[in-house]
N, C-alpha and C positions, 0 to 999 in steps of 0.2 A: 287694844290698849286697855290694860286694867285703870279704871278710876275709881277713888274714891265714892263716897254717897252723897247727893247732892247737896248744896250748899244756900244756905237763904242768908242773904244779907241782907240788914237792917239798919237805918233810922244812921246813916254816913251819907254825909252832902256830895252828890254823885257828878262828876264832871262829864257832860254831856257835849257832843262834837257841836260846835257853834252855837253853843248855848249859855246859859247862866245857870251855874251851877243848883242843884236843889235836890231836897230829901226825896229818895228814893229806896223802894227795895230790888235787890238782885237775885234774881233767881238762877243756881247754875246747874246744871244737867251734864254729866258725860263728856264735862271738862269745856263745856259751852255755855254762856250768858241765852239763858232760853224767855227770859221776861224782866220788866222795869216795870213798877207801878209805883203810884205815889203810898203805901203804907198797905195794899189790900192783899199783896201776893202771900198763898198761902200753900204748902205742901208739907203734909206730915212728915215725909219720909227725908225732909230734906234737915240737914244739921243745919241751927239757927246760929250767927253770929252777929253779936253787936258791934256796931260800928260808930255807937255815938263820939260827937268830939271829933272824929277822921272826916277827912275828903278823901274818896275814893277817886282814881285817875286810873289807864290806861297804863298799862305797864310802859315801863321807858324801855325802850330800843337804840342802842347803841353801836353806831353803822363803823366806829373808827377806835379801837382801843387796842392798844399793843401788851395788855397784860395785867396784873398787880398782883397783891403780894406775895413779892418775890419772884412770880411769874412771869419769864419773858416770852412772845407769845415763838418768838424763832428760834428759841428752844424750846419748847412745851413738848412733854407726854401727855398722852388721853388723861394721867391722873393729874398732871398739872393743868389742863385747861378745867376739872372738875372740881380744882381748889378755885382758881377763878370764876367761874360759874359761881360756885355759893356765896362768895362775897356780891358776888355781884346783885345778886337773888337778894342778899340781904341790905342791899339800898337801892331794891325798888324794881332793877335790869329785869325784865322779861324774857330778853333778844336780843341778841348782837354778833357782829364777824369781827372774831380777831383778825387782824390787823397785821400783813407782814411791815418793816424796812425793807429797803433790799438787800437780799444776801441771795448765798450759790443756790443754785439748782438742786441740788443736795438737800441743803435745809429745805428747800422750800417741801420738797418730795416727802421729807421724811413728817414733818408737822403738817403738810396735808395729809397724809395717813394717820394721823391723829388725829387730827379735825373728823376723820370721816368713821374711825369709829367710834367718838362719841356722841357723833351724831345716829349712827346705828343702834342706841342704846336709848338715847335723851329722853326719848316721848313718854317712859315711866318715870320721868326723875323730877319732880318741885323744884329745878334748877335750874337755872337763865338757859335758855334753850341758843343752841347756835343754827343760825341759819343762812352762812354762808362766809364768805372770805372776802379781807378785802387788802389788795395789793396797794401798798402807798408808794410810787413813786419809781417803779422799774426804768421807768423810761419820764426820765425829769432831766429839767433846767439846772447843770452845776453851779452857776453861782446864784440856784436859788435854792441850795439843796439843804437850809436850815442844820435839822440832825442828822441826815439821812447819810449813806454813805456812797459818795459816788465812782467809786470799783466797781460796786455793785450794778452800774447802772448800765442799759441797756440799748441799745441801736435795734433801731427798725426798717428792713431792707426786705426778706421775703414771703415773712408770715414764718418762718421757724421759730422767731425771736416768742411769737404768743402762744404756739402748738408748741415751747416748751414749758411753759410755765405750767408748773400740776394746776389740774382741777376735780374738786371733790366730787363725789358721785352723784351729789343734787346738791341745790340752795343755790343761792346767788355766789356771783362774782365780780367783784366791784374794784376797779381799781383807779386810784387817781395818778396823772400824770399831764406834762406841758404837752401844748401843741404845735410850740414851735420848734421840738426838737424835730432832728433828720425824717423827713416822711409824715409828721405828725399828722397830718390828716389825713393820711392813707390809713395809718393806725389806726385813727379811730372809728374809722370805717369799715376795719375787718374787725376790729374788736365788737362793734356794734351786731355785724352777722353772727358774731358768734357768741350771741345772749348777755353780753360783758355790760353791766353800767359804767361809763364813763363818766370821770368828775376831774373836772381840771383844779389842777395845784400846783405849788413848784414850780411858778412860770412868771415868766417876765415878757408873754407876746403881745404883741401890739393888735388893735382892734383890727384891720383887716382879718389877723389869723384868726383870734377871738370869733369875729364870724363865721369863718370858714368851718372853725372846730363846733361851733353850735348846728351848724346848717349840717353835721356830719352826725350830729347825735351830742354831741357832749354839752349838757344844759345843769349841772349842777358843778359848785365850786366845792373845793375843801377848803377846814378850816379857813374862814373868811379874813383877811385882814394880813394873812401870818402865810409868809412864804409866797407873797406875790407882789407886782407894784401897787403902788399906793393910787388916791385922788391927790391929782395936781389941777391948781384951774388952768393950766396950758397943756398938761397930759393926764389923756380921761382915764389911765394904769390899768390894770385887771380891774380895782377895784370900782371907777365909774363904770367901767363895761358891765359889769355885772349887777348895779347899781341902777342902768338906765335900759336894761336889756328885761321888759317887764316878764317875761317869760322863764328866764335861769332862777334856782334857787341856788342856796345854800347850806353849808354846817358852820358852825362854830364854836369853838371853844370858850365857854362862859366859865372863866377863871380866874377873870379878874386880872389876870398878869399877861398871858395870850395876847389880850383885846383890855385895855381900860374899859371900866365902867361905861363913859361915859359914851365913849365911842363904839361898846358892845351896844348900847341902849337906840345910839343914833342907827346904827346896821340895822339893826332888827324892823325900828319904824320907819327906814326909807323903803327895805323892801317888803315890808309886810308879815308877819309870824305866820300866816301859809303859806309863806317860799322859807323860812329857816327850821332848821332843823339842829337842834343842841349835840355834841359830842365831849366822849371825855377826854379824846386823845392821849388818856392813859396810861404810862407806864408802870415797869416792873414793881416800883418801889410804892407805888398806889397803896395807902394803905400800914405804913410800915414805919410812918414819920420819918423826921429830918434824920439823913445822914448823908455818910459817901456808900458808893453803890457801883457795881462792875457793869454795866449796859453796853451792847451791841462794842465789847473787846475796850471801851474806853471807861474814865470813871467819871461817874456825872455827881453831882452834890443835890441835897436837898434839903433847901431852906428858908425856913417859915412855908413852905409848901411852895416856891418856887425851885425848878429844878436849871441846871444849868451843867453843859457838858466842857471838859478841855478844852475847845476852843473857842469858849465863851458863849456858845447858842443856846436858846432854851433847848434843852429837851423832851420838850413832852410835858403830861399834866401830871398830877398826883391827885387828878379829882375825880369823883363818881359824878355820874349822870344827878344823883341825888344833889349834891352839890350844884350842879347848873342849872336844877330847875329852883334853888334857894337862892340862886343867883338872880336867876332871871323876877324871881318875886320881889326881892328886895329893890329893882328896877322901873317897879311896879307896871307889871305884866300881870294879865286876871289868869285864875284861873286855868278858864276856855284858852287862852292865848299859850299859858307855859303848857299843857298836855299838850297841844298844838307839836307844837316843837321839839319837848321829848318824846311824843309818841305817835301820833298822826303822819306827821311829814316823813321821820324814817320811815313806816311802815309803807309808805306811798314810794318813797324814792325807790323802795327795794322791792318794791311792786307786789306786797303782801297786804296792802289797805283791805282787799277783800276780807280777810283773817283775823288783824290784830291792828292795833295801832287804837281804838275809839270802844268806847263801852256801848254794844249795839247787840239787839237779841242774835243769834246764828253765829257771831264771831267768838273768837276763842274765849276764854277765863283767863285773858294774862291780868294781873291786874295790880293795884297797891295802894294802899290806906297809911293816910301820911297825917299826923295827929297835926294841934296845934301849932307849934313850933317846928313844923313841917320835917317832921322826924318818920321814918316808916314804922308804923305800927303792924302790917300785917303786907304780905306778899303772898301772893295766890298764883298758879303758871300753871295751864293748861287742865283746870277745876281744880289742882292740889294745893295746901295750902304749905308754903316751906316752913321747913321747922329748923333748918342752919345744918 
C-alpha cells in the first residue's frame, strides 16, 4: 500500500474510548495512529495540521445503508458505489456494507461482483472503505416487511436457500432477518457456522422464540423501534425483549422521524450507548433533496426529509451518519457517548474493534474533525487525508 507522508495532528479536542474528551496530538504513520500525547509529539518528517476549534472522533462506520445520491445500492456498478463512497467520506463515513432489500439472485450476483472489485482496489483510495455486505431481510416477517418486498422473500428448509445467496471474497456478512419464520432457528444456526452476523428485524416473534434465536447466536436488533412489536405493559413485543435482555445490542435510526426524539433518547438510556449503535438506513435519494424518486420499481416521495413509498410506509432515511451523531447531541449525549455509537459499537458488532472504531495507537487513521457546529471539517481514511 502506497501512503502518503506522515501526518501530526494538533491542538483538536480528541475523543477518547471512555473518556472525556481533551487536547491531544496525533501522530499517524503508514496510515496508522502510532502516538497520543498531550502537546509534546514531535516528527520532522511528518505534515503538520491544525485542528484547532475541531473535535476529532473516530471515523463513523455505517453497518446499514442502501445507497445515495442517486445511488441504489441493488443496482450499483463498482463506479456507482465510488460516487457513494465519496459522499460518504465527505460526512465523516470511514466504513460501511451497503445494504441489499431483497431482490433476484441475479441482482444480488451481479452487485456482489461489484462490491468485490472495489474492494480489490479501496485500500489506495481516501474513500469510505467498504468492508462487507449486509443482507436486510431475505428471510423476514410479511406483515412486518415495512418497505421491503416480499416476492423477494425467502424460505429456509436445506441450507440451499444461504449457499445461494453471493458472498464477497472477504469482509463481513451481515444479514438481518425474523426468527419466527419457517425453521428460523435452524437458520440462524447455519448461518452462524457460516461466519454470517446475525441481527434480528422484521419480526413480530414472541419471547420464547426471541430466546431460542439469542441462545442460537442472534444478539443484536435492527433498526430498533421500526419493523418490530412495540412495549405493551401486558406484552413485553421485541421491543421489552430486547430492552430487558441485558446482553443484545442494537442500531438505530436517529432521524428523528424513524424513532421520535424522545423515545430515540429513552432507547438509548434504557439500554446503554455501549449496546447502540447509530445507522443511516439510507436511501437512493440521500443527498438530493425533496422530491419524487423511482426506488426498488415503485415511487417513493421526499419531504422535508421524510420519505414515504405508495403504500404509505417510510421508506428509508435521507440521512448521513453525520446527521445522527447531530442528532444524538442535540439529545444531549457527550461526546465519549455519541463516538460510542457511530464508531465503537459498529466496529465491534462487525468484529473489527481490533482495527478501527476508537482513536488508539496500532489502529487504523480512519478518522474525522468535526468544527463547532459539528460540521466535518477534515476526513482522514486509512492515514489519507480526502480531498472529495
Amino acid at each position: 500500500m502506497n501512503f502518503m507522508k506522515s501526518l501530526l495532528l494538533r491542538n483538536g479536542v480528541v475523543t477518547l474510548p471512555g473518556e472525556k474528551a481533551g487536547k491531544s496530538d496525533v501522530l499517524i504513520e503508514n496510515g496508522k495512529i502510532v502516538e497520543l500525547s498531550l502537546g509534546d509529539v514531535e516528527s520532522a518528517a511528518a505534515e503538520l495540521i491544525d485542528l484547532s476549534g475541531t473535535r476529532l472522533h473516530a471515523g463513523f462506520i455505517d453497518v446499514h445503508n442502501h445507497g445515495a445520491v442517486g445511488v441504489d445500492v441493488n443496482t450499483a456498478t463498482a463506479d456507482d458505489l465510488r460516487k457513494v463512497r465519496r459522499f460518504l467520506a465527505a460526512n465523516g463515513v470511514t466504513a460501511w456494507l451497503p445494504t441489499f432489500v431483497p431482490d433476484s439472485d441475479d441482482v444480488y450476483r451481479k452487485v456482489i461482483a461489484a462490491i468485490d472489485e472495489v474492494m480489490e482496489t479501496q485500500n489506495d483510495e481516501a474513500i469510505a472503505q467498504i468492508v462487507g455486505v449486509h443482507y436486510e431481510g431475505v428471510f423476514a416477517n410479511e406483515k412486518m416487511c415495512g418497505a421491503l418486498r416480499p416476492h423477494f422473500f425467502k424460505t429456509f428448509r436445506n441450507g440451499d436457500e444461504i449457499n445461494g445467496l453471493p458472498k464477497l471474497k472477504k469482509g463481513v456478512h451481515l444479514t438481518t432477518l425474523a426468527p419466527e419464520v419457517e425453521n428460523g432457528i435452524e437458520l440462524i444456526k447455519e448461518l452462524k457456522k457460516q461466519n454470517w452476523i446475525v441481527s434480528i428485524g422484521h419480526t413480530k416473534a414472541d419471547v420464547a422464540t426471541l430466546d431460542a434465536a439469542y441462545a442460537a447466536g442472534a444478539k443484536h436488533l435492527t433498526h430498533f423501534f421500526n419493523a418490530m412489536t412495540g412495549l405493551h405493559h401486558r406484552e413485553t413485543g421485541v421491543v421489552g425483549w430486547a430492552l430487558t435482555n441485558a446482553e443484545t445490542t442494537f442500531d438505530i435510526i436517529a432521524d428523528g422521524v424513524h424513532v421520535a426524539p424522545q423515545v430515540l433518547k429513552f432507547g438509548v438510556q434504557s439500554k446503554g450507548a455501549d449496546k447502540v449503535s447509530l445507522i443511516s438506513d439510507s436511501v437512493a435519494p440521500t443527498g438530493l433533496g425533496d422530491g419524487t424518486f423511482e426506488l426498488w420499481n415503485e415511487k417513493i416521495s421526499v419531504i422535508n426529509g421524510k420519505t414515504r413509498n405508495e403504500r404509505g410506509s417510510i421508506a428509508g432515511s435521507v440521512i448521513t451518519m453525520l446527521d445522527a451523531v447531530k442528532q444524538m447531541r442535540t439529545l444531549g449525549f457527550s461526546d465519549a457517548e455519541v463516538s460510542q455509537m457511530a464508531s465503537a459499537n459498529p466496529a465491534k458488532l462487525l468484529g473489527l474493534e481490533a482495527s478501527r472504531g476508537t482513536i488508539e495507537p496500532g489502529k487504523r487513521a480512519d478518522l474525522v474533525a468535526l468544527d463547532n457546529q459539528g460540521n466535518v471539517k477534515l476526513t482522514i481514511i486509512g492515514g489519507k487525508i480526502f480531498t472529495g
